[in-house]
KEKE-3310 file (N, C-alpha, C; in steps of 0.2 Angstrom, whole numbers, plus 5000, padded with zeros to 4 digits):
npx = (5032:5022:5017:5005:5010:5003:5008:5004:4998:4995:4981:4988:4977:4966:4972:4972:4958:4960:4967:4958:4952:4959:4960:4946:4946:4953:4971:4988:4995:5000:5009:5013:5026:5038:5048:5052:5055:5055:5039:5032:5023:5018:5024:5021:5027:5030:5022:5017:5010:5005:5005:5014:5010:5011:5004:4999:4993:4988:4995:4984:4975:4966:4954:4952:4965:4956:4946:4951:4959:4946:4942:4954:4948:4936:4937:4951:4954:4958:4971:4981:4990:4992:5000:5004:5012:5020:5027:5044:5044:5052:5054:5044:5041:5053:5051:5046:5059:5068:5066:5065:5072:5082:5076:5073:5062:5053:5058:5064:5064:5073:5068:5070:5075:5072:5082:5092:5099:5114:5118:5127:5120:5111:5116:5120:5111:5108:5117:5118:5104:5103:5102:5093:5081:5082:5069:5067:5060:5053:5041:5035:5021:5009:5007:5012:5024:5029:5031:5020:5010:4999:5004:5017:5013:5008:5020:5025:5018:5017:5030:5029:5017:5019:5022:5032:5027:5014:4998:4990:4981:4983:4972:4969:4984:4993:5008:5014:5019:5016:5013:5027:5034:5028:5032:5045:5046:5044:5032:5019:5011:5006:4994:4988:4976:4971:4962:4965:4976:4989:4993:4994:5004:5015:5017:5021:5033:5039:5042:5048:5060:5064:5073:5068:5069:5064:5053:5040:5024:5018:5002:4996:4983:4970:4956:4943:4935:4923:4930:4930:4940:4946:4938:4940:4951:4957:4964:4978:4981:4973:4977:4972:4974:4969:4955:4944:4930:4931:4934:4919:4909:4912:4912:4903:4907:4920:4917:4915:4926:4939:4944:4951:4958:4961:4971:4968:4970:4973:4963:4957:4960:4947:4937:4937:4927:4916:4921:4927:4913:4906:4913:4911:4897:4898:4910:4911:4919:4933:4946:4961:4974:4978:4984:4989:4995:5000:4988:4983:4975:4978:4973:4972:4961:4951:4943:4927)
npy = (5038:5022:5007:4997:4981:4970:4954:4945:4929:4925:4915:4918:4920:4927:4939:4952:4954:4956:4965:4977:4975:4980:4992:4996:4996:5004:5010:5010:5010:4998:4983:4972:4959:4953:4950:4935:4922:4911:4909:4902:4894:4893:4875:4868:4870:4876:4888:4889:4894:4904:4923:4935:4949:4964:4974:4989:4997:5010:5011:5007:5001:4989:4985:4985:4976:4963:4962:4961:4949:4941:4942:4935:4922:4919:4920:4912:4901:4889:4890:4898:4914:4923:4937:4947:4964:4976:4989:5001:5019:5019:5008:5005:5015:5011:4997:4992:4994:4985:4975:4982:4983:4988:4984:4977:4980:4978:4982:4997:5002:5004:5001:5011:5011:5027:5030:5022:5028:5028:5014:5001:4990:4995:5004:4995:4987:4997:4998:4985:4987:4992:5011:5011:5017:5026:5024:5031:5028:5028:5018:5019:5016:5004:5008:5006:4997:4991:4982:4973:4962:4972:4984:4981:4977:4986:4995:4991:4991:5005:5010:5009:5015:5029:5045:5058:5073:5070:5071:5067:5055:5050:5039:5035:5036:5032:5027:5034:5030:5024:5039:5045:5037:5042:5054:5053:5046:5057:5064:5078:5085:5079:5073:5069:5059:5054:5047:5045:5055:5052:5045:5057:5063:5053:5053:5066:5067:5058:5060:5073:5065:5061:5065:5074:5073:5081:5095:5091:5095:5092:5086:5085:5078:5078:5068:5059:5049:5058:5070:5088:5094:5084:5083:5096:5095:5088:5071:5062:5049:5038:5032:5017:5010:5000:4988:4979:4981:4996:5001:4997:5004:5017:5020:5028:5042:5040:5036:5049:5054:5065:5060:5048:5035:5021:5014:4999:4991:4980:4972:4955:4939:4933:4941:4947:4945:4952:4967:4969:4971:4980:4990:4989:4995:5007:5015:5011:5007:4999:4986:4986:4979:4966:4958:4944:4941:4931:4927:4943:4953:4964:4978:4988:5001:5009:5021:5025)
npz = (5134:5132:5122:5117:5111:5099:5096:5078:5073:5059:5045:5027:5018:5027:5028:5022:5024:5038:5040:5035:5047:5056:5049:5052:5065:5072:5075:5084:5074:5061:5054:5043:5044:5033:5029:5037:5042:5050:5055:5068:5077:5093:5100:5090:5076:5059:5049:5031:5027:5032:5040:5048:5059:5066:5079:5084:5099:5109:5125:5137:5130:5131:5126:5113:5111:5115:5108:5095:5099:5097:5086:5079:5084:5078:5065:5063:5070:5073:5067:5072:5083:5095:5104:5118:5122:5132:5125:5124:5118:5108:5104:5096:5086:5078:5075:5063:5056:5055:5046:5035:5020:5006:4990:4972:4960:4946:4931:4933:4944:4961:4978:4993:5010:5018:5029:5024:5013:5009:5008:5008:5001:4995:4984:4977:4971:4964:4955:4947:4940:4923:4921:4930:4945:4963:4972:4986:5001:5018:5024:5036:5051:5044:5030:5015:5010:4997:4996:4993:4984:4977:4977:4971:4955:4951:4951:4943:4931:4931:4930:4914:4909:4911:4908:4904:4909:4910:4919:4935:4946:4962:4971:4989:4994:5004:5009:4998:4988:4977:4969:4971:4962:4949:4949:4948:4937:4925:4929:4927:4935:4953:4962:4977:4987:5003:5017:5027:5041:5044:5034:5024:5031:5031:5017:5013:5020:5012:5001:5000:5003:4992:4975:4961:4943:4937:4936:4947:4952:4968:4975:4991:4998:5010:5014:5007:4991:4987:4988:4985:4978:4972:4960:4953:4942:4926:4922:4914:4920:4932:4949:4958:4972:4977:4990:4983:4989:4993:4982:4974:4984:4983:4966:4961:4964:4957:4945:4943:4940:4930:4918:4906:4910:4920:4933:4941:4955:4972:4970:4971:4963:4965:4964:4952:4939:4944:4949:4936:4931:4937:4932:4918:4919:4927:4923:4908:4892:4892:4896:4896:4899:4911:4923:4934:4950:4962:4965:4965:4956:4941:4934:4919:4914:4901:4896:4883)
capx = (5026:5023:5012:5003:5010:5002:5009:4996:5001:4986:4983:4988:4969:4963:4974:4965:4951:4960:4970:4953:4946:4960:4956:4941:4945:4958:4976:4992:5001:5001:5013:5018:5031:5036:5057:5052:5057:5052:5033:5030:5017:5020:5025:5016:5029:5030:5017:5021:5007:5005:5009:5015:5005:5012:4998:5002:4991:4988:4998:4980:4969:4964:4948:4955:4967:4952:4944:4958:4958:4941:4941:4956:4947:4932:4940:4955:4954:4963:4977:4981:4989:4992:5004:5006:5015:5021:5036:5043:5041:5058:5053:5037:5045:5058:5050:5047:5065:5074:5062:5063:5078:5082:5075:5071:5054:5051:5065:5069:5064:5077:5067:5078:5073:5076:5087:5099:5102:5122:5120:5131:5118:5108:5120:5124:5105:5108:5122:5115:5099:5106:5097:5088:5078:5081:5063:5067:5057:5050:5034:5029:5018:5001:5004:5015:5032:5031:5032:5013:5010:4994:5009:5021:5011:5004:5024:5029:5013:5016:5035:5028:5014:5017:5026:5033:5021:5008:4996:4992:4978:4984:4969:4973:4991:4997:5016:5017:5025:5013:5012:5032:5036:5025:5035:5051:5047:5043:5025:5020:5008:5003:4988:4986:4974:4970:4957:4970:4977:4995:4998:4997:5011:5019:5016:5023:5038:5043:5039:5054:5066:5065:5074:5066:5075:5058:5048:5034:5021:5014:4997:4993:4974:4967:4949:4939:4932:4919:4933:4928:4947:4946:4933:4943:4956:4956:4971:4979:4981:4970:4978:4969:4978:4961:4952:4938:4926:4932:4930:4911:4907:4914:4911:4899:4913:4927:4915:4915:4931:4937:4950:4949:4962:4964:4973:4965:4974:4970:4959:4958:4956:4940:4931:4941:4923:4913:4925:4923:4903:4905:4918:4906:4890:4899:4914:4911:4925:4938:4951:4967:4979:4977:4990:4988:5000:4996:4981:4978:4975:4980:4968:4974:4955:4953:4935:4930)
capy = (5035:5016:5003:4989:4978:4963:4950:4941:4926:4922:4914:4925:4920:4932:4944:4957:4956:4957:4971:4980:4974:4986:5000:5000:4995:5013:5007:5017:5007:4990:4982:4964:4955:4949:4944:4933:4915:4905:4910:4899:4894:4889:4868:4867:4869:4882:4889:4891:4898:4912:4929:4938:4956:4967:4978:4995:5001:5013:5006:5006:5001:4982:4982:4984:4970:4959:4963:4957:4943:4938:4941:4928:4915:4918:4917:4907:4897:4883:4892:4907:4914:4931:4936:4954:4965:4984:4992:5011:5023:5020:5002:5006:5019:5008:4991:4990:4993:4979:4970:4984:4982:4989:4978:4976:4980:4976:4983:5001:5004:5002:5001:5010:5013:5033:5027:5018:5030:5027:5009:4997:4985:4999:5005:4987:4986:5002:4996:4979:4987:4999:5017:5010:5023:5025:5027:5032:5027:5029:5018:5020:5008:5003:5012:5003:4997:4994:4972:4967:4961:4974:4989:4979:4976:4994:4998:4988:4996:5012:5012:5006:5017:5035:5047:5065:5078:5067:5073:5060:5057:5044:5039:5029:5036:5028:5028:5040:5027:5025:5044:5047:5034:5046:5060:5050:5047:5064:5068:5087:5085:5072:5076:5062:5060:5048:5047:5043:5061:5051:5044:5061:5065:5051:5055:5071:5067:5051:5065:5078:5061:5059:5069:5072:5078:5086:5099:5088:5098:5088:5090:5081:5080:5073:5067:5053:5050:5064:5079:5093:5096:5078:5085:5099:5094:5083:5067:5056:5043:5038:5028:5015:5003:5000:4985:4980:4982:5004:5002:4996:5009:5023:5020:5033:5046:5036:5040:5056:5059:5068:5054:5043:5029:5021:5009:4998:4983:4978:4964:4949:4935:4932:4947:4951:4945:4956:4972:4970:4972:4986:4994:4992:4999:5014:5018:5010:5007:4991:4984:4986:4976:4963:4954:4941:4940:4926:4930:4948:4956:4973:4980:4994:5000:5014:5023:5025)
capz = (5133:5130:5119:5117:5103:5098:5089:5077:5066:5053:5037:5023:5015:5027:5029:5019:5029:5045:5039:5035:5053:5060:5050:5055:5075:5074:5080:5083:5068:5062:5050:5039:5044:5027:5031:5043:5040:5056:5057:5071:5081:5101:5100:5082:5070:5055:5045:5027:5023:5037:5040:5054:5057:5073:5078:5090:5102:5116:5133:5141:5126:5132:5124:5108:5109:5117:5101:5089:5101:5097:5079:5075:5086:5076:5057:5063:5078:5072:5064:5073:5088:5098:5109:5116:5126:5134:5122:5125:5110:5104:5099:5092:5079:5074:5072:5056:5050:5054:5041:5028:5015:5000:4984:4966:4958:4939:4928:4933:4952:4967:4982:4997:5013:5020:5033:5020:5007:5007:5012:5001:4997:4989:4981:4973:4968:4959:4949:4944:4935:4919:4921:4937:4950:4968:4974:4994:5007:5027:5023:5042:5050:5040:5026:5010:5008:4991:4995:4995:4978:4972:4974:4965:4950:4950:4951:4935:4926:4929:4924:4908:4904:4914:4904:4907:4908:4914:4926:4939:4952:4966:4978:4992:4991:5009:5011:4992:4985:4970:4966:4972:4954:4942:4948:4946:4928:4926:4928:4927:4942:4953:4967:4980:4993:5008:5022:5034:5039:5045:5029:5022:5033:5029:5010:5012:5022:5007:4994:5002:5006:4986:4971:4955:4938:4931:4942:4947:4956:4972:4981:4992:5002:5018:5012:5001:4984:4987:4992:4980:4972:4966:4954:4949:4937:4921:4925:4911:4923:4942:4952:4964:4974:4985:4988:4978:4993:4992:4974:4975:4989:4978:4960:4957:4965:4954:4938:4939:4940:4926:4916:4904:4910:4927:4935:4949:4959:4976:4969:4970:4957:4967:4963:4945:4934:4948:4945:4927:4928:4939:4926:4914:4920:4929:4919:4901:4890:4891:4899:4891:4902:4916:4926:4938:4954:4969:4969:4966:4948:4942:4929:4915:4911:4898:4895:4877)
cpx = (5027:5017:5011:5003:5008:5002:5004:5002:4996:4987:4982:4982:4967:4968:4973:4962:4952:4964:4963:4948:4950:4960:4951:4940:4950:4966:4981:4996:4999:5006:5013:5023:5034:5043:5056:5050:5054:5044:5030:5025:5018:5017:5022:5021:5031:5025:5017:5016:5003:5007:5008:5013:5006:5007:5001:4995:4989:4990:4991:4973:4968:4958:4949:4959:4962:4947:4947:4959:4951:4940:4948:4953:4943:4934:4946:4959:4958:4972:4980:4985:4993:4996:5004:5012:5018:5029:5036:5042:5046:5055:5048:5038:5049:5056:5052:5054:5067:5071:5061:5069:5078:5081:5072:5064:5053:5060:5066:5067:5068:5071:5070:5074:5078:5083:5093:5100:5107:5123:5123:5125:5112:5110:5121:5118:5105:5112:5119:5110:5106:5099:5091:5087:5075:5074:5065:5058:5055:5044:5030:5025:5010:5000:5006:5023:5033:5030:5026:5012:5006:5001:5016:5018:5008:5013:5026:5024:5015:5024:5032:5024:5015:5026:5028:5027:5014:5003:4991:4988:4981:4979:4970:4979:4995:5003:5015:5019:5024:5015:5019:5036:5036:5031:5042:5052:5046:5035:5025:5017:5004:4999:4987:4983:4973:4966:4960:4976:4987:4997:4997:5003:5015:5022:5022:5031:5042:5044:5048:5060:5069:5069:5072:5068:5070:5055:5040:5032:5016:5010:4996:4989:4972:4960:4948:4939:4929:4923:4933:4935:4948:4943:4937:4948:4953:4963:4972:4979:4978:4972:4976:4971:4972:4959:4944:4930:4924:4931:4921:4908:4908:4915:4908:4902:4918:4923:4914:4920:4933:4944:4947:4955:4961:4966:4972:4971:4971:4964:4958:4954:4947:4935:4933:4931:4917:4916:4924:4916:4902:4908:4915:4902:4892:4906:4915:4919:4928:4944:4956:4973:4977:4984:4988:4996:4999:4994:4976:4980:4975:4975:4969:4967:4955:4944:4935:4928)
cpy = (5027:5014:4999:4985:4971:4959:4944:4937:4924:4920:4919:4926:4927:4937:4951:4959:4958:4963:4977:4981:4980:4989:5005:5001:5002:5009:5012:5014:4998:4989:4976:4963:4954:4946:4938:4925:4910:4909:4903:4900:4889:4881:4865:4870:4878:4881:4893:4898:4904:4919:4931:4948:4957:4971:4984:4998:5006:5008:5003:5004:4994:4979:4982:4978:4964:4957:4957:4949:4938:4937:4937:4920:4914:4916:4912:4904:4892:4885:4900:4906:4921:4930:4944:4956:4974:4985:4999:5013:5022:5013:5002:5011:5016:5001:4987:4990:4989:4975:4975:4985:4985:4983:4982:4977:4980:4977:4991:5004:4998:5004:5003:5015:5021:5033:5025:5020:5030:5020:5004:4993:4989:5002:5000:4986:4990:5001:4990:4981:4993:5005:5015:5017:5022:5029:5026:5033:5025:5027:5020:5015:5008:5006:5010:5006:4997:4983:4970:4967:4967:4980:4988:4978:4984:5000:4998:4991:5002:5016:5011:5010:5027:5038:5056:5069:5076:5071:5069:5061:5050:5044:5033:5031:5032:5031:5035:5038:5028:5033:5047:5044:5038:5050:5059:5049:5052:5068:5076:5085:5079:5076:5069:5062:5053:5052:5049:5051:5058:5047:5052:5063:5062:5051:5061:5071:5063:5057:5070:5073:5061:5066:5068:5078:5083:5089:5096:5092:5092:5092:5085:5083:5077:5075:5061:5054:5056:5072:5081:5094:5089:5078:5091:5100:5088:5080:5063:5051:5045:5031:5027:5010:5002:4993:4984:4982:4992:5004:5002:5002:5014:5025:5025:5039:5046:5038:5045:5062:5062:5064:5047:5034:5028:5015:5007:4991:4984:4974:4958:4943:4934:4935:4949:4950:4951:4962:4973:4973:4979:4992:4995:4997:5004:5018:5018:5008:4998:4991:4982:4982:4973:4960:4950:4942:4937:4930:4936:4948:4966:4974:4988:4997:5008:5016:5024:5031)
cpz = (5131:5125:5119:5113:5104:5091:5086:5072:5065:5048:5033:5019:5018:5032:5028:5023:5035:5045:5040:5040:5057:5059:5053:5064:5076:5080:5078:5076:5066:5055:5049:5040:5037:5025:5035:5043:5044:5055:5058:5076:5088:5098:5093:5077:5066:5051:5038:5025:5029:5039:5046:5055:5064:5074:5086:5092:5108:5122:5136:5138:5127:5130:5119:5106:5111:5110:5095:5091:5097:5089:5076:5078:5084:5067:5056:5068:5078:5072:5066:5078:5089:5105:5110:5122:5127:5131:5124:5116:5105:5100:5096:5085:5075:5075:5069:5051:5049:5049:5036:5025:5008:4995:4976:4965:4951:4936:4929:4941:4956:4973:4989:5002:5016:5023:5030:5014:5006:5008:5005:4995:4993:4984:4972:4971:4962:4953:4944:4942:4930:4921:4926:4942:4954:4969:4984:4999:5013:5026:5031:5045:5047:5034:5016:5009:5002:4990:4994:4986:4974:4970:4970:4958:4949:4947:4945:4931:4925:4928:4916:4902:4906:4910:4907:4904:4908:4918:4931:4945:4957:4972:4981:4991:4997:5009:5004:4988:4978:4966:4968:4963:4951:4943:4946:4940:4926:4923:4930:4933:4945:4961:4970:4986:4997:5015:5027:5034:5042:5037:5025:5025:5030:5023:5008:5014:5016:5001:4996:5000:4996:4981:4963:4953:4936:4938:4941:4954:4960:4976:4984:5000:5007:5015:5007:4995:4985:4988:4985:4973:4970:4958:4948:4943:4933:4922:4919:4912:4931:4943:4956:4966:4979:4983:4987:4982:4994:4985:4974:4978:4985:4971:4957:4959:4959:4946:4938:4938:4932:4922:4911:4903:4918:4929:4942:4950:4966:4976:4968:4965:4958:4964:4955:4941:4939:4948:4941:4926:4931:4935:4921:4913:4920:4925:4912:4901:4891:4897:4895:4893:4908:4917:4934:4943:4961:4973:4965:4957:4949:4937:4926:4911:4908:4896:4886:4875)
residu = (UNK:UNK:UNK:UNK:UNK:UNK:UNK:UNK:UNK:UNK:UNK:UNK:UNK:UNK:UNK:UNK:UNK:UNK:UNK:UNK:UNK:UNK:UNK:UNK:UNK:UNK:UNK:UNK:UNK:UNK:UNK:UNK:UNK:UNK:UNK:UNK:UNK:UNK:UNK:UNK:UNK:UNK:UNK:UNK:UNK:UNK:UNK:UNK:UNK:UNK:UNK:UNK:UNK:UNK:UNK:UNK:UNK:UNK:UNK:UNK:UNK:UNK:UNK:UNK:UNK:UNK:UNK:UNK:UNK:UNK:UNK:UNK:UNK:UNK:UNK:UNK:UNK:UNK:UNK:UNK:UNK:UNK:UNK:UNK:UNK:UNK:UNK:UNK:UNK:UNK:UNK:UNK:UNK:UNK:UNK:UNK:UNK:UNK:UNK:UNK:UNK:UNK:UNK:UNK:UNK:UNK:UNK:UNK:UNK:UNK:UNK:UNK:UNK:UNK:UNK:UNK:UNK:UNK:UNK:UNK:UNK:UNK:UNK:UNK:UNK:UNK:UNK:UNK:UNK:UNK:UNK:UNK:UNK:UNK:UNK:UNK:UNK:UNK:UNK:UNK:UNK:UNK:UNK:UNK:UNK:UNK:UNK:UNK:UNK:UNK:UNK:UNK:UNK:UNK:UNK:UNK:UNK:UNK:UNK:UNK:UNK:UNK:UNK:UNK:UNK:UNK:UNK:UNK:UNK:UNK:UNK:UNK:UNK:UNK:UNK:UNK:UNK:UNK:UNK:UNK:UNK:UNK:UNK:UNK:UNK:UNK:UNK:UNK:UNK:UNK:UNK:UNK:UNK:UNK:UNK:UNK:UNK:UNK:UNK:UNK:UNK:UNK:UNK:UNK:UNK:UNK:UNK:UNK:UNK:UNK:UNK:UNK:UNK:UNK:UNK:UNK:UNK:UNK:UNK:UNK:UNK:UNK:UNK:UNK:UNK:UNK:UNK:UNK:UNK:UNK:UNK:UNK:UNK:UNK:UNK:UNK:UNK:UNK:UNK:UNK:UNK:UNK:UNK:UNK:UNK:UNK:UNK:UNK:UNK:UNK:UNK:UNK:UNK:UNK:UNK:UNK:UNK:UNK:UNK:UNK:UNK:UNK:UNK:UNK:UNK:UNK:UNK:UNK:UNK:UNK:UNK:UNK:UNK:UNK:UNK:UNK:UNK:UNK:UNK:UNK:UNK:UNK:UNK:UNK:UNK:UNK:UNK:UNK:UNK:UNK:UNK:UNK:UNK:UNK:UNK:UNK:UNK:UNK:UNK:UNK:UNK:UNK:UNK:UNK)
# end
């Protein structure tokens, strides 16, 4: 089987948006570049301020790439450009590795790709933190390495406030990564769902790659805000690494869940005083912890 990968380089302003143009266009994968030191642009130079974003889809999808073509010639005609081309399967599965590496994340997660659970240099990460924790991961393509700032700052929160015998809702779970932590610090139950029925595979599969000391019970659900077992339980902690555009749309879901703490990210400074009003109205209560990180903010908000 082959595919049709097309390489996009955009400004990272809208890459958000164009990430959330191919959720909604349906692709077989896409992924961030985020090692990737030349991002260049034919006879123009480097672009500091640009990202590089592969995109995978069907060998014989060309209305789709026509698409993606059309939507960086409309937000970024000047600064953009697209290249694509026919890979087999093998290279499409394995992409993403050569650019995923084991790294640091606050003060006690080691970030260690599946693949490279003996390799030296994670090893040598786990030594340089004291009482550091390998978090193993296959993020897959689209779904969270652990690099994009909202889920590093969601990372360093919730080493800080999630405690054993916790119990833990993560929506939007993506890769797992968020709700693979809890259970590493040692939450009693963590329940995570997502729209997207391959990030629960991938979920599931980062969830097995991992060991944890405490018997943390994992569920995890293919379906939205509204899916019925979301209602069911009472959660210490709701995890939402979403942007604030899925926040907005599903607030009146996200209030009724049954929790009086949550932690949002995937927002950006832009909308942070617009968040807040909507936190207000629909959830009450305060905001207990904020964190700015280029760009996005995290938000510790607590009901009263």
């Amino acid at each position: 089987m082959k595919y049709r990968e097309v390489k996009c380089n955009l400004p990272k302003e809208i890459s958000e948006e164009f990430t959330e143009f191919l959720n909604e266009l349906g692709t077989q994968g896409h992924y961030e570049i985020l090692f990737d030191s030349e991002q260049k642009r034919p006879k123009q130079g480097i672009f500091a301020d640009n990202t590089n974003i592969h995109v995978y889809l069907a060998e014989e999808d060309l209305e789709k790439e026509i698409k993606i073509r059309i939507h960086l010639k409309l937000y970024a005609s000047e600064n953009s450009y697209i290249e694509s081309r026919i890979v087999e399967t093998k290279e499409f599965e394995e992409a993403y590795k050569e650019f995923y590496k084991p790294f640091i994340i606050g003060q006690k997660f080691v970030i260690i790709p599946s693949w490279e659970k003996e390799s030296q240099e994670g090893l040598s990460l786990l030594q340089k933190i004291p009482n550091s924790i390998p978090l193993y991961m296959n993020p897959g393509l689209a779904f969270g390495t652990g690099h994009h700032e909202t889920t590093k700052l969601m990372l360093e929160r919730i080493s800080e406030i999630v405690q054993e015998g916790m119990q833990i809702l993560d929506m939007g779970t993506g890769s797992g990564i968020l709700s693979i932590a809890c259970g590493l610090l040692g939450a009693k139950e963590v329940t995570a769902i997502d729209i997207d029925p391959n990030a629960v595979q991938a979920s599931l599969f980062n969830i097995s790659e991992n060991h944890f000391a405490h018997k943390t019970h994992f569920e995890v659900i293919e379906g939205g805000f509204e899916h019925p077992k979301v209602f069911e339980k009472s959660y210490d902690l709701v995890l939402a690494n979403i942007t604030f555009a899925v926040i907005s749309q599903n607030i009146y879901h996200i209030s009724k869940i049954k929790s009086n703490r949550f932690l949002f990210s995937g927002i950006t400074i832009e909308k942070w005083k617009d968040i807040l009003e909507i936190f207000q109205t629909y959830l009450k209560g305060q905001s207990v912890y904020e964190k700015e990180f280029n760009e996005w903010i995290i938000i510790d908000w607590k009901r009263v």
